[in-house]
Backbone bond lengths (Angstrom), bond angles and torsions (degrees), N, CA, C in turn:
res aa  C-N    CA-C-N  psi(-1)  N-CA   C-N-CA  omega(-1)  CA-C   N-CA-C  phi
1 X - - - 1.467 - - 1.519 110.80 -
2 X 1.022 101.69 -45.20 2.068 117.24 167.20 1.124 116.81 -40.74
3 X 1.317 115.96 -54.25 1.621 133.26 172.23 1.575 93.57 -56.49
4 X 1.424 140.61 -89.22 1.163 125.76 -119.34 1.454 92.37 -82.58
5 X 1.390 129.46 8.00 1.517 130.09 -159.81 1.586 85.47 -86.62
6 X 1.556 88.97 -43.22 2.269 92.84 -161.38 1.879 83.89 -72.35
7 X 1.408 122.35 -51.77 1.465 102.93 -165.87 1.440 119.38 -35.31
8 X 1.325 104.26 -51.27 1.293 120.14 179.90 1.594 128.84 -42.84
9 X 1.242 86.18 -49.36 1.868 109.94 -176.02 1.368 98.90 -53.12
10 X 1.337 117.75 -32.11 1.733 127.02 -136.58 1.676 95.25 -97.01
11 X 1.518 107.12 -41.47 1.458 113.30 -176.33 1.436 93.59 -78.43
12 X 1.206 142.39 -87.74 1.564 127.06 172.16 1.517 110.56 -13.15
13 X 1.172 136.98 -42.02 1.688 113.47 164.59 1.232 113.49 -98.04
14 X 0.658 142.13 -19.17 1.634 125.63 147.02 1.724 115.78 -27.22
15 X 1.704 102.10 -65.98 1.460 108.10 -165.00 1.689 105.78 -56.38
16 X 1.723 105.01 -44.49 1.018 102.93 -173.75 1.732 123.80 -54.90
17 X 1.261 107.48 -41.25 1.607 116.33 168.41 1.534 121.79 -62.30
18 X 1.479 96.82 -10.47 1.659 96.13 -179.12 1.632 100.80 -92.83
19 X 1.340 110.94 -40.63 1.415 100.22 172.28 0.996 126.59 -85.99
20 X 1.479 136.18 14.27 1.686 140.18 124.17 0.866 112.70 -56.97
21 X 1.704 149.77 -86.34 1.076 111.30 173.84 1.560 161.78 -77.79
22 X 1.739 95.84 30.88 1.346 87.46 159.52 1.466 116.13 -108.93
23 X 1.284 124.74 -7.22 1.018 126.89 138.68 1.645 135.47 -29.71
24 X 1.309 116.65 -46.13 1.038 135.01 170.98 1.840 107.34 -80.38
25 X 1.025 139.30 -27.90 1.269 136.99 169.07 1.204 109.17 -53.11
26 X 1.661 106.02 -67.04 1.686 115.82 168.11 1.186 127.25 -10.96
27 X 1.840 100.17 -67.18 1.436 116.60 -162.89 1.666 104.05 -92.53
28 X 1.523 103.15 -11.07 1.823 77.89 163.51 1.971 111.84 -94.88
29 X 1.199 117.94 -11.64 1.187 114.99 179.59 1.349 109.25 -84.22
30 X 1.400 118.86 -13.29 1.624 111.67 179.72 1.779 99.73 -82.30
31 X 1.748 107.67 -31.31 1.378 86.40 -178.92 1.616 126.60 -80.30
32 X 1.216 101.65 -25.52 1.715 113.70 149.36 0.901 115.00 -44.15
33 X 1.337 145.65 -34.86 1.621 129.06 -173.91 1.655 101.49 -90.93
34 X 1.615 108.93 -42.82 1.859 86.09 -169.16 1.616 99.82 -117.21
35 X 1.665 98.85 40.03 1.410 118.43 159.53 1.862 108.21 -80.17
36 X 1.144 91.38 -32.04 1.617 115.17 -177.04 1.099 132.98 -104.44
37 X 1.447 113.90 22.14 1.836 133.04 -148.66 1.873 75.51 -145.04
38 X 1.626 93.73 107.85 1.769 93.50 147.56 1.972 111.69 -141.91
39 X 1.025 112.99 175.01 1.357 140.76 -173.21 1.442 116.01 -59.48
40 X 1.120 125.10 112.06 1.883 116.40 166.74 1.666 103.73 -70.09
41 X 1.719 98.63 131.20 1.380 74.79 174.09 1.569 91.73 -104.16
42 X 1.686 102.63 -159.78 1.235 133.84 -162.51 1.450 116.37 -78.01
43 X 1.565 121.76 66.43 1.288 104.48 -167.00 1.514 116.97 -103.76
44 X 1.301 113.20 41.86 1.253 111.62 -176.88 1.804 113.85 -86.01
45 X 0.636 137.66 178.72 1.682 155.00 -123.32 1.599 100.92 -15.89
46 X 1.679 110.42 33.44 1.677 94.90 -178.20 2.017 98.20 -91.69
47 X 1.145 123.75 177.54 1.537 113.78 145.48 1.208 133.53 -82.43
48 X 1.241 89.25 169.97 2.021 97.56 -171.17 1.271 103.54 -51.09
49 X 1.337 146.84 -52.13 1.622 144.47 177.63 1.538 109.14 -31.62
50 X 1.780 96.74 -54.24 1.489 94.72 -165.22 1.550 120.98 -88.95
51 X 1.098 105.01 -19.81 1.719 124.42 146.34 1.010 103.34 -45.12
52 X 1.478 149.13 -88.02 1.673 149.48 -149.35 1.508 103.22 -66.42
53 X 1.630 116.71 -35.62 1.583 120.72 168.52 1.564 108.61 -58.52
54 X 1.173 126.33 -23.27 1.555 122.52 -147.62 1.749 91.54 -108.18
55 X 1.342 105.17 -51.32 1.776 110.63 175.80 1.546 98.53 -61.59
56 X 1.810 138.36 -46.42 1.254 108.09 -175.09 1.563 111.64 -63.73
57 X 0.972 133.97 -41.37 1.157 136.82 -170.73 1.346 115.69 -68.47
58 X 0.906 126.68 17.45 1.913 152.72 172.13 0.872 125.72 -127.17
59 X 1.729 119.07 -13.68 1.278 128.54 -174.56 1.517 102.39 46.52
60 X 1.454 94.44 57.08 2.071 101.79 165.82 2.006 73.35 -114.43
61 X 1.848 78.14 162.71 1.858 119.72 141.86 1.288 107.87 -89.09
62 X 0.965 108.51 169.22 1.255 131.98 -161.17 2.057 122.10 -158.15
63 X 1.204 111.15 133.67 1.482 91.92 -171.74 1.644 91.57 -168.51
64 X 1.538 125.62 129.51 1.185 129.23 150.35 1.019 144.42 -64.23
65 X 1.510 139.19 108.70 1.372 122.56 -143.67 1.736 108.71 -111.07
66 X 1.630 107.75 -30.12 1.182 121.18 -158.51 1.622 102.58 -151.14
67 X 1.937 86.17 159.19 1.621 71.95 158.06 2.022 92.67 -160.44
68 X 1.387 80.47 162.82 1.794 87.85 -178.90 1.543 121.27 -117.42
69 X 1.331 116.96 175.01 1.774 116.38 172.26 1.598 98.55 -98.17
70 X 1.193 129.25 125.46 1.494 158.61 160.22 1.383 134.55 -98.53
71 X 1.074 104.46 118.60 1.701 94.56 172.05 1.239 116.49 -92.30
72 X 1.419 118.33 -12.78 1.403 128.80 -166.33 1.380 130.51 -74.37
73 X 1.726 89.94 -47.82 1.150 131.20 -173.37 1.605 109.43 -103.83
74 X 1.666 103.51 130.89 1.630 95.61 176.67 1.353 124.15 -61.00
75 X 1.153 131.81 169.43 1.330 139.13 164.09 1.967 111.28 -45.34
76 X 0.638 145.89 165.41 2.194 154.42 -179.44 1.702 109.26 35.36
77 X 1.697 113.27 22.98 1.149 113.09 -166.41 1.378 88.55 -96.57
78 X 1.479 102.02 179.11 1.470 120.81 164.89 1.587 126.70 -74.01
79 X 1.233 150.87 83.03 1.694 123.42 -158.86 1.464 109.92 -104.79
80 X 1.217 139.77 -0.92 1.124 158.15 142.27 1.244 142.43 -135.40
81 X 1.376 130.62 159.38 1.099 123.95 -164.16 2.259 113.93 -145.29
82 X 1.429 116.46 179.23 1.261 99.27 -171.35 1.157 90.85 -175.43
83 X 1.447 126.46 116.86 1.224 103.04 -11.58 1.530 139.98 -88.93
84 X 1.356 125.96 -155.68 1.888 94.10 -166.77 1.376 90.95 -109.86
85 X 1.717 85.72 165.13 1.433 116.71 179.15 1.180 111.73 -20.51
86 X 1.564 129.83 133.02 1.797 131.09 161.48 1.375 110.26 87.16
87 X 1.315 136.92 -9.93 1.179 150.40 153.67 1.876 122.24 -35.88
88 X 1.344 124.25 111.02 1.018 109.48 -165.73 1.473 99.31 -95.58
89 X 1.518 117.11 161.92 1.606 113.31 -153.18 1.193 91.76 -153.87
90 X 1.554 126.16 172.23 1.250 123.27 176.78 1.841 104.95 -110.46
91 X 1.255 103.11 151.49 1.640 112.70 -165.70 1.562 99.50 -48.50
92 X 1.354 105.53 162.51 1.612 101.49 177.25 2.059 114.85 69.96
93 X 1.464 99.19 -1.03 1.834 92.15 -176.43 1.765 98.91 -83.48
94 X 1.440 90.67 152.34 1.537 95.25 171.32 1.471 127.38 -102.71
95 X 1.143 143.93 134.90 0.983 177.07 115.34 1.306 129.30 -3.51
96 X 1.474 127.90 71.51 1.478 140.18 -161.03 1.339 102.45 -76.92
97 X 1.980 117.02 125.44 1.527 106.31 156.98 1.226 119.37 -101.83
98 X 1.335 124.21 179.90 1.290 125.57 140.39 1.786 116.20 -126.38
99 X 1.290 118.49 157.11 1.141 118.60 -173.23 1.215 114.26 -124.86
100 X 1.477 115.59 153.52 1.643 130.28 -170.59 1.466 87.00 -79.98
101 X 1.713 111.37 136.30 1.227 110.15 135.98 1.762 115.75 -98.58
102 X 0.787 107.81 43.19 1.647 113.53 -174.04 1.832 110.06 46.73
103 X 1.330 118.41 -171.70 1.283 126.14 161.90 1.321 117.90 -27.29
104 X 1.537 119.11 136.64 1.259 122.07 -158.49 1.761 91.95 -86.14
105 X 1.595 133.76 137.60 1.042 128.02 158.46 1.367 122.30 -152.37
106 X 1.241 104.21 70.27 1.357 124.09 -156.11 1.654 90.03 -164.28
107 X 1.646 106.88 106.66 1.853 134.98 172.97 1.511 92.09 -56.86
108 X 1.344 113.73 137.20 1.869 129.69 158.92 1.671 96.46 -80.33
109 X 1.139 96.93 108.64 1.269 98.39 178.83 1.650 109.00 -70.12
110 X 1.294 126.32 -171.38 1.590 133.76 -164.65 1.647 87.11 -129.79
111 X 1.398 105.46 120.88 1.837 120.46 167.78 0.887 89.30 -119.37
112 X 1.462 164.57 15.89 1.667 116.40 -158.53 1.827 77.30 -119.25
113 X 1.760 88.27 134.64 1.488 117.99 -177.25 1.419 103.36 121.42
114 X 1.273 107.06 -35.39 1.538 104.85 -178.33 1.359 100.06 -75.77
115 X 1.685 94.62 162.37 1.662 123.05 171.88 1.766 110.03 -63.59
116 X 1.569 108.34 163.56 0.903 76.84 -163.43 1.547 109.11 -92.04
117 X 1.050 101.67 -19.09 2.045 112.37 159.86 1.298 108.38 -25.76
118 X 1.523 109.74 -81.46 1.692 114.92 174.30 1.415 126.76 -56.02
119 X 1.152 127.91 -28.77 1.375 137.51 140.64 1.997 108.86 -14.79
120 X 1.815 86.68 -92.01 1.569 109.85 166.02 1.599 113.17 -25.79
121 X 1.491 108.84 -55.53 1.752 91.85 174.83 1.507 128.40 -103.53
122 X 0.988 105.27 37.24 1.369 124.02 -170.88 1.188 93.83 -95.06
123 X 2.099 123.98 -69.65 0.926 138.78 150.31 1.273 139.05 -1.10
124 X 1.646 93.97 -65.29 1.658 105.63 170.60 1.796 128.56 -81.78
125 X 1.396 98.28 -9.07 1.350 112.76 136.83 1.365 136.45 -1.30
126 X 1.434 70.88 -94.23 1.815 113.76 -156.98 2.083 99.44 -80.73
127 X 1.094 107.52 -8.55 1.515 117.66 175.74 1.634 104.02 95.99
128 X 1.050 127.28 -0.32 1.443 126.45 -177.61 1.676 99.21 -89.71
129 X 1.397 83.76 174.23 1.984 105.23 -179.91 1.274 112.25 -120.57
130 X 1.493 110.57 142.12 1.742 99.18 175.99 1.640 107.97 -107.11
131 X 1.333 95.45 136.91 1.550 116.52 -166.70 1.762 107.40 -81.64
132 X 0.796 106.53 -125.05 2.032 116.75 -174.71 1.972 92.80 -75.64
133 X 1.129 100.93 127.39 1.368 120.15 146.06 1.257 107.79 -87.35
134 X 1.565 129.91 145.14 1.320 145.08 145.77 1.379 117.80 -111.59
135 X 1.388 127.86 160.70 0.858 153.28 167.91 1.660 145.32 -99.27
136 X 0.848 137.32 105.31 2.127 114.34 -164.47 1.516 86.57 -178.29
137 X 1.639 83.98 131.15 2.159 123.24 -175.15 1.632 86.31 -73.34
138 X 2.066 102.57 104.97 1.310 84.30 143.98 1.628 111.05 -142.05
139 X 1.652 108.96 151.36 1.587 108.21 -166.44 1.377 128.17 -55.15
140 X 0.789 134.64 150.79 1.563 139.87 -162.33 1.321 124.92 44.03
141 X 0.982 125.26 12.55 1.488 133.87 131.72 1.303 132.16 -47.36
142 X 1.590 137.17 147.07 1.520 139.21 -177.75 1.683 88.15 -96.51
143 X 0.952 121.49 141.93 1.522 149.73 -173.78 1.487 87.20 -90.20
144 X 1.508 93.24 131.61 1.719 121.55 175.85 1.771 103.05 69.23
145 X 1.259 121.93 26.57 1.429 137.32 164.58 1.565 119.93 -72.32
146 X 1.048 132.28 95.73 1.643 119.12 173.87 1.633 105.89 -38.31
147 X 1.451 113.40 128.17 1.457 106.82 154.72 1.148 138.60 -112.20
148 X 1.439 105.43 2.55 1.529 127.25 -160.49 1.817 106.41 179.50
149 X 1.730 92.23 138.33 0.992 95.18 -174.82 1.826 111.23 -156.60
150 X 1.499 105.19 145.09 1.636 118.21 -160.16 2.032 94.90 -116.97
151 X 1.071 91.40 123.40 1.491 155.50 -23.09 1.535 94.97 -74.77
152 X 1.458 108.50 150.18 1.206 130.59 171.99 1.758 114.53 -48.21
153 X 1.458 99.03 147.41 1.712 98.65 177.70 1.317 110.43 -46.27
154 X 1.409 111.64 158.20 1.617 135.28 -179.93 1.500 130.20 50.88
155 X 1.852 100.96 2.27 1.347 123.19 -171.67 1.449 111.61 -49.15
156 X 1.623 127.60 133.63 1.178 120.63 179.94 1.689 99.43 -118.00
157 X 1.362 112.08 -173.31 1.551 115.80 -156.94 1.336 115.31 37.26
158 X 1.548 124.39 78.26 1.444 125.56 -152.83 1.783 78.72 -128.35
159 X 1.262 118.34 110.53 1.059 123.78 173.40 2.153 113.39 -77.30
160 X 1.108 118.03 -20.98 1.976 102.83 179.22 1.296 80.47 -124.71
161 X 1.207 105.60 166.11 2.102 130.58 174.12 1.809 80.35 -84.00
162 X 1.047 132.13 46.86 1.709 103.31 171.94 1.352 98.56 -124.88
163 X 1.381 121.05 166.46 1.718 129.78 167.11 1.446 90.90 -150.15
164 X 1.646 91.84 126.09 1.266 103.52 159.10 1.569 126.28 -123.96
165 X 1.107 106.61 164.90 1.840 119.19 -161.34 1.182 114.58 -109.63
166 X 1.409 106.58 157.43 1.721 113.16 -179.03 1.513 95.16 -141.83
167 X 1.642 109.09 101.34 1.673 115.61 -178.37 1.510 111.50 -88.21
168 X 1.163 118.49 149.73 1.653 126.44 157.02 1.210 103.97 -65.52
169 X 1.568 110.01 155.73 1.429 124.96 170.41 1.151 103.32 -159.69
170 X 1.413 107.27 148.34 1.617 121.20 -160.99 1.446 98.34 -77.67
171 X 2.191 86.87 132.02 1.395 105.18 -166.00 1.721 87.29 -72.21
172 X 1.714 101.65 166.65 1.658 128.34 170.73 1.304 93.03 -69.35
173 X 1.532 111.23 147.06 1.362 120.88 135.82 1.707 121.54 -38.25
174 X 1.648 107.49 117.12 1.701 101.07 167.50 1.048 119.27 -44.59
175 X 1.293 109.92 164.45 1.489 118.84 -168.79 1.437 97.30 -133.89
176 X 1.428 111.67 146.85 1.948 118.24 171.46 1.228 127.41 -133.12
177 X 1.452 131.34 155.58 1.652 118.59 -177.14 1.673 93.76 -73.13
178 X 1.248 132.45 170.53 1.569 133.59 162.50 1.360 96.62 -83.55
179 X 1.580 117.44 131.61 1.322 110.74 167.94 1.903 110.59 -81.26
180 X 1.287 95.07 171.94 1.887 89.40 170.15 1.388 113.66 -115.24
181 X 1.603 112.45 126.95 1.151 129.65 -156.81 1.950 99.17 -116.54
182 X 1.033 91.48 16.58 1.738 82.23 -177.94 1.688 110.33 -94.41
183 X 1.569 116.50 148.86 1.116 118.28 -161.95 1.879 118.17 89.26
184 X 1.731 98.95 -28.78 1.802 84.79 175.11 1.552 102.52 -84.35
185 X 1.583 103.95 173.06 1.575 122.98 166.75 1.690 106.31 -68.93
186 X 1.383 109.24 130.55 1.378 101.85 160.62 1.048 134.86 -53.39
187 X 1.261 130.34 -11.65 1.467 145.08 177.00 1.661 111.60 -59.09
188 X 1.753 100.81 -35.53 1.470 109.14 -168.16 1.352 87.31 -91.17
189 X 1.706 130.17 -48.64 1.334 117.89 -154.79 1.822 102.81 -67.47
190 X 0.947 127.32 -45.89 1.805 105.29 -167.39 1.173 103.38 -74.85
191 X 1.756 159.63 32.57 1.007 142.83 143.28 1.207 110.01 -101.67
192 X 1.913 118.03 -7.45 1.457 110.06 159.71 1.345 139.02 -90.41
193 X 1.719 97.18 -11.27 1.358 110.36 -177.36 1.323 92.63 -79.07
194 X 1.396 123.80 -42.74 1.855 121.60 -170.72 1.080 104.96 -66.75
195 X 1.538 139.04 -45.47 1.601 129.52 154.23 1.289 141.19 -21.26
196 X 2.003 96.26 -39.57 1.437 87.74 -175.65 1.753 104.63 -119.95
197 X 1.533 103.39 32.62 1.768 117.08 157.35 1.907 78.14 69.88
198 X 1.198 108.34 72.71 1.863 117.89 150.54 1.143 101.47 -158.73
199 X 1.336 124.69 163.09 1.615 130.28 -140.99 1.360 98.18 -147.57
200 X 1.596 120.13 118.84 1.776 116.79 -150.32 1.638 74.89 -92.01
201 X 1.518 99.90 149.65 1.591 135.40 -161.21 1.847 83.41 -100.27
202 X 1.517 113.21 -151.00 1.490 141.48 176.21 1.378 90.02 -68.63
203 X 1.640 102.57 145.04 1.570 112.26 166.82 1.491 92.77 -136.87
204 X 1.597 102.01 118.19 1.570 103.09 175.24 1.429 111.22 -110.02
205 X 1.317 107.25 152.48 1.459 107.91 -161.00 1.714 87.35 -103.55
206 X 1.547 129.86 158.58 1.066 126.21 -139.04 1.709 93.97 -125.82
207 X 1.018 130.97 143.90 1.696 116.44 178.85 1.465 118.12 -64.42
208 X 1.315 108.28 163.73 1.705 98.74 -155.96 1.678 93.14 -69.66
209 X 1.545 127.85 -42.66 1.336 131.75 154.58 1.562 122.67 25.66
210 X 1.793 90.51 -54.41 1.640 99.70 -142.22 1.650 95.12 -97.03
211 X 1.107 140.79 127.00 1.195 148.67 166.73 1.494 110.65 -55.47
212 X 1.432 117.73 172.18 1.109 125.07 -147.47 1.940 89.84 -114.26
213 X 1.593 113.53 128.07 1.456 110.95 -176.39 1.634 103.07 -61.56
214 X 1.473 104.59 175.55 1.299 134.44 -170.21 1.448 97.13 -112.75
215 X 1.555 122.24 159.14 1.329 116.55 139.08 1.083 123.98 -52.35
216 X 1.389 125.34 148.55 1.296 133.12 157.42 1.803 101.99 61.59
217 X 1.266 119.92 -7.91 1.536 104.23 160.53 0.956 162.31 -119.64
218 X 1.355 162.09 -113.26 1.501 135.09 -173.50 1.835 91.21 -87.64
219 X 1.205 109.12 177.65 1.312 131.20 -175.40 2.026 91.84 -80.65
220 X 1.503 104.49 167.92 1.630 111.63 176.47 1.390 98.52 -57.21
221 X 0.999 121.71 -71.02 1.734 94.75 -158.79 1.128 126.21 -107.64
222 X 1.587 97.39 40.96 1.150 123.32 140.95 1.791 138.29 -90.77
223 X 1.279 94.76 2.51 1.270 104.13 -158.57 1.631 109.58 -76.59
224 X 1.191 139.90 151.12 1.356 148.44 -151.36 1.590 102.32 -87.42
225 X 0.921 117.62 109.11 1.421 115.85 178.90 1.142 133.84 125.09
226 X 1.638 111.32 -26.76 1.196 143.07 168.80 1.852 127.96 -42.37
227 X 1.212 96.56 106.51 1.763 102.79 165.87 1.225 119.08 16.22
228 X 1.481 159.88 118.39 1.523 142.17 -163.53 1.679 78.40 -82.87
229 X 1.462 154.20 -40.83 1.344 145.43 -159.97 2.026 95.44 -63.23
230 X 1.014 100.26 -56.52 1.638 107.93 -169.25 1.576 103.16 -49.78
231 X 1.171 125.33 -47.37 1.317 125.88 -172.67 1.631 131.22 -76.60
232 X 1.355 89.88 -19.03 1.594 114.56 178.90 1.442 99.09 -91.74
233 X 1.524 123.69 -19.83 1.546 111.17 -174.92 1.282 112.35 -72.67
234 X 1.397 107.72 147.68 1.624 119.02 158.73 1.270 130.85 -46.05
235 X 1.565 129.77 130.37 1.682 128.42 -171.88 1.323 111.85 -37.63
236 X 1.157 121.79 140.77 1.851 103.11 157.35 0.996 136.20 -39.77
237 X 1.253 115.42 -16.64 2.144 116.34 -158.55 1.643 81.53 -79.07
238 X 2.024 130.22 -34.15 1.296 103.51 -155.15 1.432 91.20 -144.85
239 X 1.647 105.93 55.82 1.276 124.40 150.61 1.472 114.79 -91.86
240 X 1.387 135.32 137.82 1.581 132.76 -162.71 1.913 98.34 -86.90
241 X 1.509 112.72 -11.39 1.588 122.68 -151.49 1.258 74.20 -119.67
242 X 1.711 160.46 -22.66 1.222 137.99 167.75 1.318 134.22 -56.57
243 X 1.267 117.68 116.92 1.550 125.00 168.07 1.536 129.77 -37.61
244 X 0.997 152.53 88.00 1.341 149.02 179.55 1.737 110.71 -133.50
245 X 1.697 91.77 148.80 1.696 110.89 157.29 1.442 117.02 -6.38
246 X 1.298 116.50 -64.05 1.301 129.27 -134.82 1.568 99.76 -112.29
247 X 1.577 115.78 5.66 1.656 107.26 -178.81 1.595 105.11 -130.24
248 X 1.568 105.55 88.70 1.218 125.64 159.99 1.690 130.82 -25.80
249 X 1.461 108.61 -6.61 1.465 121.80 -171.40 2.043 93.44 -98.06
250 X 1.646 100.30 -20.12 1.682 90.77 -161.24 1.185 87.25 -120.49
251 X 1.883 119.49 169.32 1.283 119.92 -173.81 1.693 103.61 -101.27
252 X 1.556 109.20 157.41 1.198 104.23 -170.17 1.540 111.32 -77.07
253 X 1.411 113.79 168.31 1.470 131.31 -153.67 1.995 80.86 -79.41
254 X 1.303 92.46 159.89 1.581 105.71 -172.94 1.289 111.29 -93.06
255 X 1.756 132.89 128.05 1.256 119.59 -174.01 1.592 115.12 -61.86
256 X 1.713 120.73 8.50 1.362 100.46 158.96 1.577 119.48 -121.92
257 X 1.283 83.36 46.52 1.580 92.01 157.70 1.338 116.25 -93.10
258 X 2.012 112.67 151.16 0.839 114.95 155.08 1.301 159.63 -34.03
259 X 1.359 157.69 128.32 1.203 115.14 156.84 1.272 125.84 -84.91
260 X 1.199 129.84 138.33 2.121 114.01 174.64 1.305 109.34 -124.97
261 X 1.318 110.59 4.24 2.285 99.16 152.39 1.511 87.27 -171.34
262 X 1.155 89.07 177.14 1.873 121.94 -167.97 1.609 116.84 -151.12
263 X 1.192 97.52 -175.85 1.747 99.17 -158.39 1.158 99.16 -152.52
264 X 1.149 154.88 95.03 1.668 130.08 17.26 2.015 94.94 -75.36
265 X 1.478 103.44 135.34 1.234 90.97 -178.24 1.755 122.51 -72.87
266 X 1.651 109.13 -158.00 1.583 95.35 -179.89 1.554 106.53 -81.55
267 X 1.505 117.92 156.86 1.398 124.14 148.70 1.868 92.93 107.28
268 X 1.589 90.58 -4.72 2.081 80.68 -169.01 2.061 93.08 -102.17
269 X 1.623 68.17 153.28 1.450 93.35 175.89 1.544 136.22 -53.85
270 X 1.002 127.21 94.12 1.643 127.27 -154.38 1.825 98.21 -113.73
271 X 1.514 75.93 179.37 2.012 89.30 -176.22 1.844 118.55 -129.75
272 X 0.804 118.85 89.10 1.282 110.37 -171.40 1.386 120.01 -23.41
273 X 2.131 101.96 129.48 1.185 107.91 -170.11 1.288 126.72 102.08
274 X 1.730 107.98 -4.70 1.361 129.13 -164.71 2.072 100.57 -78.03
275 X 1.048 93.16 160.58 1.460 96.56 -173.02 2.073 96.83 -103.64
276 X 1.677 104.18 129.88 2.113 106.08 177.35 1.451 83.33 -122.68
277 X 1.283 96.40 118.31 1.386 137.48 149.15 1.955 110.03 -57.97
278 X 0.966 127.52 115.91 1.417 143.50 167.22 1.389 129.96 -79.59
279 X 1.235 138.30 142.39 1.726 126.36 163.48 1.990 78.36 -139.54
280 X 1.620 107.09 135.10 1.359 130.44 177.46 1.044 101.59 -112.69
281 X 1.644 122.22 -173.96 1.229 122.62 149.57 1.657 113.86 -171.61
């Protein structure tokens, strides 16, 4: 009974020492945390000197990031800050300014027409900075042309020294689906290809051999069933016995011939001006 009286005693001080020191962990880690927690102060319309005096003494950073035109605010002052005044922060945080350049007195000059090079030193000129260039294809425009510009010439209440630009750049060649021309008479196809500014390539006329395509199915000599000679033959373009445009020894294909394939086929992506190759028959 003696024993479990002292066991007892022993676990009651134990517990008790355990909840001293964790008690004491607590209260030294709480003072560690807002041991290390201080105040931004108020450094707005002071100067940068007295700003960098005010952050060492807070154990802030400190760093200028920007600066604006003010009427409010004098010229080398402070006019904003980040984070703001009364803000509690952890030791070592930094401290973003911006600075007054006082009253704006400095003309937005006029670029748009200019390059954008001359633009650029036009700018740097005039004591300002140029901010974002952009870019965007538009037609009849000279490529690398200013077309637009922030803030606009002679602009007053111009809050940053920056101007930025929006240049032309030479539009792409259009682009077209290929239409499908197989099954018309050539007669119709070269006044449509010249209609829609494409320029008919080789038109090879196809051996009488080759059957006439299907919708939607294999190409001529490809076709299922076909002659084992027909299928084993060489394309037309580099058959020596093929009819084409371009071989003065054979007569040309008849404007009422078919067409039964083409080159770029239908549905593909082309460029205006592109040259379609033909096989008729």
């Amino acid at each position: 009974m003696h024993v479990l009286r002292s066991l007892f005693r022993f676990l009651l001080m134990a517990l008790a020492l355990l909840i001293v020191a964790l008690l004491s962990a607590l209260a030294a880690m709480r003072y560690a945390i807002h041991g290390s927690e201080v105040t931004v102060p108020d450094m707005q319309g002071k100067t940068p000197a007295e700003a960098h005096r005010m952050a060492e003494e807070s154990g802030l950073g400190l760093k200028v990031e920007r600066e604006y035109y003010s009427s409010k605010v004098a010229e080398g002052r402070v006019l904003s800050q980040a984070p703001a005044p009364g803000t509690v922060v952890r030791r070592g945080w930094e401290v973003r300014l911006a600075l007054s350049l006082g009253p704006q007195r400095v003309v937005i000059p006029a670029v748009i027409g200019e390059s954008a090079r001359a633009a650029s030193i036009i700018i740097a000129q005039r004591g300002l900075d140029l901010g974002s260039m952009a870019t965007i294809p538009l037609p009849g425009k000279t490529a690398d042309q200013v077309v637009a510009q922030d803030p606009p010439p002679k602009a007053t209440d111009v809050a940053a020294p920056k101007i930025s630009l929006l240049v032309a750049e030479e539009s792409p060649p259009p682009a077209f689906v290929m239409p499908s021309f197989v099954g018309l008479p050539l007669s119709s196809v070269r006044p449509m290809l010249q209609d829609a500014g494409f320029s008919l390539g080789v038109v090879t006329v196809a051996p009488a051999a080759m059957s006439a395509p299907q919708a939607g199915g294999p190409s001529p000599v490809e076709q299922p069933g076909a002659p084992a000679a027909a299928q084993d033959a060489p394309s037309p373009a580099s058959t020596p016995a093929a009819n084409t445009t371009t071989e003065a020894s054979s007569p040309g294909p008849s404007p009422d011939s078919d067409v039964i394939s083409q080159e770029p086929t239908p549905g593909q992506k082309i460029l205006f001006g592109a040259v379609v190759n033909l096989v008729v028959r």
